[in-house]
DRENFITI-900846 format. One record per residue: residue in three letters; x, y, z of N, C-alpha, C in turn. Coordinates in steps of 0.1 Angstrom, whole numbers, m for minus. Layout:
<'ALA' <X Y Z> <X Y Z> <X Y Z>>;
...
END
This chain:
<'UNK' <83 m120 168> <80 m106 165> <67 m106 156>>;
<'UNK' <59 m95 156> <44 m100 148> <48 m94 138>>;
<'UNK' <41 m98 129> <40 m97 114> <35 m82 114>>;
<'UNK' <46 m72 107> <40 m60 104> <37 m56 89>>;
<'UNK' <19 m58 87> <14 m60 76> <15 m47 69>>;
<'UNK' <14 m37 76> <16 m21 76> <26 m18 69>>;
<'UNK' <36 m23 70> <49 m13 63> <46 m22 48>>;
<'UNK' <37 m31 47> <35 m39 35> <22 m26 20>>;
<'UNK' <29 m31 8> <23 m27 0> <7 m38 m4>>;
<'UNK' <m1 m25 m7> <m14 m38 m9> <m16 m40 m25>>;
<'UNK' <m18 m48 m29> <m15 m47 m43> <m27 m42 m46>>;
<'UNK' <m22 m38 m62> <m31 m29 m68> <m40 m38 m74>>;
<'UNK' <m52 m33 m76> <m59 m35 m86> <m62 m44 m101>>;
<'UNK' <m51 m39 m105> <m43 m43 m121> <m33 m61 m115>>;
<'UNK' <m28 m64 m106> <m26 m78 m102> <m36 m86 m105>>;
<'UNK' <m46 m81 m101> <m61 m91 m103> <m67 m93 m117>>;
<'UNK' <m66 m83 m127> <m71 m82 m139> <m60 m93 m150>>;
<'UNK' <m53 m96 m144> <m47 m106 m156> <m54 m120 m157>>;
<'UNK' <m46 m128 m166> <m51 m141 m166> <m50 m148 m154>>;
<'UNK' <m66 m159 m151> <m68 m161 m138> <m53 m173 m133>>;
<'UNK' <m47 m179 m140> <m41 m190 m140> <m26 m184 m133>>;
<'UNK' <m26 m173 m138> <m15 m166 m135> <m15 m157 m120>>;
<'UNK' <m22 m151 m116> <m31 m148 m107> <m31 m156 m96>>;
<'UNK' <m31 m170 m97> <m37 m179 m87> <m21 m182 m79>>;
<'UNK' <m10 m186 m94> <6 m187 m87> <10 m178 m84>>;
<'UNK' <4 m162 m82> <14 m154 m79> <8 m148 m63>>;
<'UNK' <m3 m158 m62> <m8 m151 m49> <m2 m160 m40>>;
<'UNK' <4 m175 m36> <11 m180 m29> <21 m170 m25>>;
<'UNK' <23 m172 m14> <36 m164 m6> <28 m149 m4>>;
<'UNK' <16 m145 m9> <11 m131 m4> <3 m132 8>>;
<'UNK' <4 m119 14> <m2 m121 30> <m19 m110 28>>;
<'UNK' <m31 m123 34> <m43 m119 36> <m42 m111 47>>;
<'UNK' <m50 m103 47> <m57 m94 61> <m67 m92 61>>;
<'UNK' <m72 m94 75> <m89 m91 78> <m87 m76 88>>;
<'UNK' <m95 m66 89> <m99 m62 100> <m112 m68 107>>;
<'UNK' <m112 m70 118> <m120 m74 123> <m120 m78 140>>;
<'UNK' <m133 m63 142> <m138 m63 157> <m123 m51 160>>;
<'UNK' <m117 m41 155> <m109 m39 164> <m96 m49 161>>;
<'UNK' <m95 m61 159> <m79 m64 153> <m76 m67 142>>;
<'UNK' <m62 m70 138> <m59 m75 123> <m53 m86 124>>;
<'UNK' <m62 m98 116> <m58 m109 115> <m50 m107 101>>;
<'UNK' <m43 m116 98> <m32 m118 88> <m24 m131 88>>;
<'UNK' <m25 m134 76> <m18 m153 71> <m12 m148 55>>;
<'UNK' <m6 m155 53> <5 m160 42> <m7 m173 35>>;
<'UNK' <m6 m167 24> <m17 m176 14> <m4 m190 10>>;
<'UNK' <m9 m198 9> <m3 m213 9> <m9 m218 m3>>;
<'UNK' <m21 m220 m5> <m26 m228 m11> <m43 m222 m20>>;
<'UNK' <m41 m224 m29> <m53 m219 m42> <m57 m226 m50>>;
<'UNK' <m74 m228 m57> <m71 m230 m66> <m81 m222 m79>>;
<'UNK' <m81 m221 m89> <m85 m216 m101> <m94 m215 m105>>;
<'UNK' <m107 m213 m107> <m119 m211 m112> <m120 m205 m120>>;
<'UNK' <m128 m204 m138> <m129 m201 m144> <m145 m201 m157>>;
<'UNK' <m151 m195 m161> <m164 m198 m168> <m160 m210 m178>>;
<'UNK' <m147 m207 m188> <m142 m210 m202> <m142 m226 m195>>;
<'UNK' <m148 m237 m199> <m141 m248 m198> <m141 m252 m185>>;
<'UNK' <m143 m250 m178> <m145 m254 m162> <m164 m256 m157>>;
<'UNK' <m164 m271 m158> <m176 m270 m152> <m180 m265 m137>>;
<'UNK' <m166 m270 m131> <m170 m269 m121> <m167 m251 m109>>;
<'UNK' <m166 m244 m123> <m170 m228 m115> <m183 m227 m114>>;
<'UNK' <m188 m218 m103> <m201 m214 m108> <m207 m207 m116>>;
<'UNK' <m196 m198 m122> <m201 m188 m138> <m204 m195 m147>>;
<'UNK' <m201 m209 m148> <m200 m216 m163> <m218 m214 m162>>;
<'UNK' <m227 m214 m158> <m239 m216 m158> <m245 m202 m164>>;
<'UNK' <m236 m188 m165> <m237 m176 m167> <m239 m167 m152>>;
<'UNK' <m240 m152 m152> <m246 m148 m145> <m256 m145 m137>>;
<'UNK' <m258 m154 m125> <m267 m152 m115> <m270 m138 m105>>;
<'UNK' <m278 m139 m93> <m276 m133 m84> <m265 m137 m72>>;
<'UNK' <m267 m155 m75> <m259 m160 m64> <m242 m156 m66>>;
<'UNK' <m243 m159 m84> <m227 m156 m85> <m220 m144 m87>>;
<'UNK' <m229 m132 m89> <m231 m119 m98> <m216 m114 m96>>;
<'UNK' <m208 m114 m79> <m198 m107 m78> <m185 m116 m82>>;
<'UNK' <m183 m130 m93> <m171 m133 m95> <m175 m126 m114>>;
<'UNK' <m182 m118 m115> <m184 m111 m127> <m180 m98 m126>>;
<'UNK' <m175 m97 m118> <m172 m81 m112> <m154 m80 m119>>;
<'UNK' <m151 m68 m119> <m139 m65 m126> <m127 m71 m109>>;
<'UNK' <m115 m79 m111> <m106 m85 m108> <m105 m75 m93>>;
<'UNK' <m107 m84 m80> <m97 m69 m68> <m113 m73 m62>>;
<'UNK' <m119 m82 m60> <m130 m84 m52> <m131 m98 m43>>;
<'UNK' <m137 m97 m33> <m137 m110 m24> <m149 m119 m31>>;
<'UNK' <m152 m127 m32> <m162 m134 m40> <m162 m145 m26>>;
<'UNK' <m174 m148 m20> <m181 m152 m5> <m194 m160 m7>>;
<'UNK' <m187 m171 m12> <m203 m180 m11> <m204 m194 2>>;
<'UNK' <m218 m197 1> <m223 m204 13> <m224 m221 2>>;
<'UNK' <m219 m232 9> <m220 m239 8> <m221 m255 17>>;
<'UNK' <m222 m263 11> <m231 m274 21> <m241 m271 35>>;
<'UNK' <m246 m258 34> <m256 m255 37> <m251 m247 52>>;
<'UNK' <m238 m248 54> <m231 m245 67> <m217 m242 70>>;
<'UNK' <m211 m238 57> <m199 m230 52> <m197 m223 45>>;
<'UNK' <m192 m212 46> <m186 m202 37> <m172 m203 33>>;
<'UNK' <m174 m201 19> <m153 m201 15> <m156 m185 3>>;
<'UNK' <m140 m181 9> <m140 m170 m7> <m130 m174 m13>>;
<'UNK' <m131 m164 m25> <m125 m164 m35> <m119 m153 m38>>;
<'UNK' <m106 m151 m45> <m105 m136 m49> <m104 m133 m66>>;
<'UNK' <m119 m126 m68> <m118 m124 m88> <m113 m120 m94>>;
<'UNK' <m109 m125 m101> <m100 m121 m112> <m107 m116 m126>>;
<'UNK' <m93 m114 m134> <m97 m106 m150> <m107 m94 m150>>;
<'UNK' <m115 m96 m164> <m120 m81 m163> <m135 m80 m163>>;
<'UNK' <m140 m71 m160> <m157 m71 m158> <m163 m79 m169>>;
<'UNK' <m171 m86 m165> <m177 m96 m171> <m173 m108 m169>>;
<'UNK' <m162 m111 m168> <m155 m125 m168> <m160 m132 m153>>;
<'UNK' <m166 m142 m157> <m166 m149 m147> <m151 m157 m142>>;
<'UNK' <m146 m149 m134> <m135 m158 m132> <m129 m156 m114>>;
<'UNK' <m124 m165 m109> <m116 m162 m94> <m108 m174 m89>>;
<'UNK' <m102 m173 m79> <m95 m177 m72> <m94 m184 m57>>;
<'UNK' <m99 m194 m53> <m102 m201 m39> <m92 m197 m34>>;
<'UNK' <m92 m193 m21> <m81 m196 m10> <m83 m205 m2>>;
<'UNK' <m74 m218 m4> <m79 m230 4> <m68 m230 18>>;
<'UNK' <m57 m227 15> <m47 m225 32> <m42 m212 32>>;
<'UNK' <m45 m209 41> <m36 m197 49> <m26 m200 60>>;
<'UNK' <m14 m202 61> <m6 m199 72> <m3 m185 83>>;
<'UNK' <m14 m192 93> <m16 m177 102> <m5 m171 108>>;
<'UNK' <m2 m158 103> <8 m147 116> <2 m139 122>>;
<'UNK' <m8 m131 126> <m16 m125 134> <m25 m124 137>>;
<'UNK' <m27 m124 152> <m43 m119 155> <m44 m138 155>>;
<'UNK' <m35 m147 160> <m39 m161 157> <m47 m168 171>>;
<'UNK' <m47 m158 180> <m52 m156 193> <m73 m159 190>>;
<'UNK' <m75 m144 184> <m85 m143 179> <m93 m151 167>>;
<'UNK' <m85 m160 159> <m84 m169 150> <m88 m180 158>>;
<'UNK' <m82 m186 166> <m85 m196 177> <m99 m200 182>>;
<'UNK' <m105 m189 187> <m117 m182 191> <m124 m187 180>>;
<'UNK' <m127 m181 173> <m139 m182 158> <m138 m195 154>>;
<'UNK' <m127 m205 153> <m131 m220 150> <m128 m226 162>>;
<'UNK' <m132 m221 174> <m134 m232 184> <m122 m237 191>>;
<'UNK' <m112 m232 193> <m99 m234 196> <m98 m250 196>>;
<'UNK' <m88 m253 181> <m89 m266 174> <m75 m268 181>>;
<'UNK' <m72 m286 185> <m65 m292 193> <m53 m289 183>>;
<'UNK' <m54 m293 171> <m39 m291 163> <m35 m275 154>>;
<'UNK' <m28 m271 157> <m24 m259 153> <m23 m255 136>>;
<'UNK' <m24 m265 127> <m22 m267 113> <m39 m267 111>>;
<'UNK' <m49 m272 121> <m58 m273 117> <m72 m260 113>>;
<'UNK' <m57 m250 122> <m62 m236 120> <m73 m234 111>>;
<'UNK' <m66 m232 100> <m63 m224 82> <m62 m234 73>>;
<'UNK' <m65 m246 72> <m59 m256 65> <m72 m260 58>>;
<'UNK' <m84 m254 54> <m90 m255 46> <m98 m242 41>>;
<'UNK' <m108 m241 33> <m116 m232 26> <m123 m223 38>>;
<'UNK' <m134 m234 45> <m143 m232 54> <m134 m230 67>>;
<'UNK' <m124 m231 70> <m113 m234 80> <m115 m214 81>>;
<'UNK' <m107 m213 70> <m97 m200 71> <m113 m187 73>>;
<'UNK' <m124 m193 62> <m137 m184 68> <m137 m181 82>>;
<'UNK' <m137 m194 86> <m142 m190 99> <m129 m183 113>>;
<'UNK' <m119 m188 106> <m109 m179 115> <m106 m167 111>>;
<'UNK' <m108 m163 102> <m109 m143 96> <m125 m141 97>>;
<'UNK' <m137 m148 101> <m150 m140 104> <m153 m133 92>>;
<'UNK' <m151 m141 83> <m156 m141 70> <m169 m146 65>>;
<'UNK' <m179 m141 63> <m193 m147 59> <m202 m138 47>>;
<'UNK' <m214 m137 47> <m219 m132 38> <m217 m117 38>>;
<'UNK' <m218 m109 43> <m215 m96 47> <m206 m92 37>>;
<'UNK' <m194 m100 41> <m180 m96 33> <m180 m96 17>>;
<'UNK' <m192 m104 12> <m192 m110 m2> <m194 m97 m9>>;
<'UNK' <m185 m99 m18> <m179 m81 m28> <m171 m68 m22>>;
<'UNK' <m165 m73 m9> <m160 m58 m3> <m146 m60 m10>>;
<'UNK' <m142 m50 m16> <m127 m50 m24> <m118 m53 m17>>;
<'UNK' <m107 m55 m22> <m93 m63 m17> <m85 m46 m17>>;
<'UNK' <m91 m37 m11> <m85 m27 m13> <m79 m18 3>>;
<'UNK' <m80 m31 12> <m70 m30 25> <m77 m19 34>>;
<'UNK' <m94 m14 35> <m100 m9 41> <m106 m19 53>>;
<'UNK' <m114 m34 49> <m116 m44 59> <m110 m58 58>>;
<'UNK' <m104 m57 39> <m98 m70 41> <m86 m68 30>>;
<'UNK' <m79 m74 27> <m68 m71 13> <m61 m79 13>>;
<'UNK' <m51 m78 5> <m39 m85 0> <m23 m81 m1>>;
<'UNK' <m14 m83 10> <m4 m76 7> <7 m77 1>>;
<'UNK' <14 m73 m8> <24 m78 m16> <42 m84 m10>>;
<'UNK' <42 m96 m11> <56 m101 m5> <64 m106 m11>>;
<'UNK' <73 m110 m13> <86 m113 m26> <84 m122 m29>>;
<'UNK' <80 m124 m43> <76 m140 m51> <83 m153 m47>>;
<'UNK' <72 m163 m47> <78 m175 m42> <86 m179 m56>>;
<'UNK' <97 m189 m54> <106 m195 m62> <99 m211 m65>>;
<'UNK' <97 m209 m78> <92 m220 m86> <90 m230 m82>>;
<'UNK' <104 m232 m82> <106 m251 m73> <97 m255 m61>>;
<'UNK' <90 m246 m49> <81 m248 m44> <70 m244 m47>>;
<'UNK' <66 m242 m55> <51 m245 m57> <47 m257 m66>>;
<'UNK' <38 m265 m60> <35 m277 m66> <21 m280 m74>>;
<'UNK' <18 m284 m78> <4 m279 m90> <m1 m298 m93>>;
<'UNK' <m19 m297 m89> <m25 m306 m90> <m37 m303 m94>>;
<'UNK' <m44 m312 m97> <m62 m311 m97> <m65 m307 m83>>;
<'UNK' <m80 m300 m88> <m87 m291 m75> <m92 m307 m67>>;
<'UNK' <m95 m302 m55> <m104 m309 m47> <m117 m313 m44>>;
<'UNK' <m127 m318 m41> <m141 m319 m33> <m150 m318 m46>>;
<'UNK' <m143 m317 m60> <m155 m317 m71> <m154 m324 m81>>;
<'UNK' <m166 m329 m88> <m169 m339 m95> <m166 m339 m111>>;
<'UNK' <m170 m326 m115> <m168 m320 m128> <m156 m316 m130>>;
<'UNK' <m149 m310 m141> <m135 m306 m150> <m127 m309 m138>>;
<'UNK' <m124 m322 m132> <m115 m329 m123> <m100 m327 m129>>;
<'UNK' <m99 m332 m141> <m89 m333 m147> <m80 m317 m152>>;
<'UNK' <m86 m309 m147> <m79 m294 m147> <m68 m296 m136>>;
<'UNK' <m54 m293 m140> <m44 m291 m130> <m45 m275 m124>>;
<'UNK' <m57 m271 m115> <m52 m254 m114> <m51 m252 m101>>;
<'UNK' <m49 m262 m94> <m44 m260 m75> <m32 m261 m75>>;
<'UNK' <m29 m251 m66> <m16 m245 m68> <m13 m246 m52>>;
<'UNK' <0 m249 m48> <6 m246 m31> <17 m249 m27>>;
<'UNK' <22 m250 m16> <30 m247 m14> <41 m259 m7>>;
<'UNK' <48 m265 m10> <48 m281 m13> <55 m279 2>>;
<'UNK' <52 m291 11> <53 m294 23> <53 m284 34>>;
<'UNK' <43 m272 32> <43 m263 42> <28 m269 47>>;
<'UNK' <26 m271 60> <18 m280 70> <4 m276 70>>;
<'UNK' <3 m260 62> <m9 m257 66> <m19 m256 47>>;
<'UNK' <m13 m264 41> <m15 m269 33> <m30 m279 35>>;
<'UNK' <m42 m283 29> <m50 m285 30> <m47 m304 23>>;
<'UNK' <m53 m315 23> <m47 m325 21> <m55 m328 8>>;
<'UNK' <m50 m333 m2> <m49 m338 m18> <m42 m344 m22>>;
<'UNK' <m42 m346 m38> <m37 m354 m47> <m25 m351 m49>>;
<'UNK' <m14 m359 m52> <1 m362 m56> <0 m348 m68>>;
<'UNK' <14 m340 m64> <12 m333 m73> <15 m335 m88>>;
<'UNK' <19 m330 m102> <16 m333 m116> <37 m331 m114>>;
<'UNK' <47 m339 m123> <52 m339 m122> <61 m329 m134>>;
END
């Protein structure tokens, strides 16, 4: 039966304005939506991790406000859509309050709809987990790119819908991935043995 995102609440606004750390565990088990072209794609967030100015080299805010970064300064309830290795896009969703440079990676999505049209946009990939199972993965199967960078999480082309909090004991918490700097931050957060999980480090015990 497909996922009906509709009868789902999209969260408010005020979700996103708390502390980002808190933010990041409470968006596992929440369901993304894209419109797009005419359908609605939709996955169950799996896997995140934390970005912050304070103490994190490796956000982009720690450097201050750019043009490049301007929208993870933006008040909490925004897509933040940057291009990287010269041939990927990943978002983020920002958190806390105007000024703060702060957000949230979505590194897995577990797809429930629209997984047809998901297929399509990354090239219909031989393994099924290989969907959504990374940053640049899940861009390209929601047709996520620069366009989208700052459109609110306010369920007009893309959002967030609210689903019953995951229970502690599955969520597992490690260092981020693919970067060099504040390595030693525990703020990746997921969803321990669900397949569409992205591959890392042993989680922190």
């Amino acid at each position: 039966m497909p996922f009906a995102f509709y009868v789902m609440t999209i969260l408010d606004p005020t979700f996103y304005t708390r502390s980002t750390l808190s933010v990041a565990r409470e968006m596992l088990g929440k369901i993304f939506f894209r419109r797009y072209e005419g359908e609605t794609l939709t996955g169950r967030i799996v896997e995140v991790e934390a970005y912050h100015e304070e103490g994190d080299e490796a956000a982009h805010s720690c450097i201050g406000r750019r043009a490049r970064n301007a929208v993870m300064f933006r008040a909490g309830g925004h897509l933040y859509v940057y291009f990287t290795y010269g041939m990927h896009f990943c978002m983020n969703v920002v958190t806390e309050g105007e000024g703060v440079g702060a957000a949230v990676l979505i590194r897995g999505i577990e797809p429930l709809e629209g997984i047809d049209v998901m297929r399509r946009l990354r090239g219909y990939p031989r393994r099924e987990y290989d969907l959504t199972n990374g940053p640049a993965k899940i861009c390209q199967a929601f047709g996520i790119g620069r366009a989208e960078n700052g459109l609110p999480l306010d369920g007009t082309l893309v959002g967030i819908a609210d689903a019953p909090p995951v229970a502690r004991k599955r969520i597992a918490v490690s260092s981020r991935i693919g970067i060099t700097r504040s390595r030693e931050l525990p703020w990746r957060f997921y969803l321990s043995g669900n397949p569409w999980v992205s591959r890392g480090r042993p989680s922190h015990p």
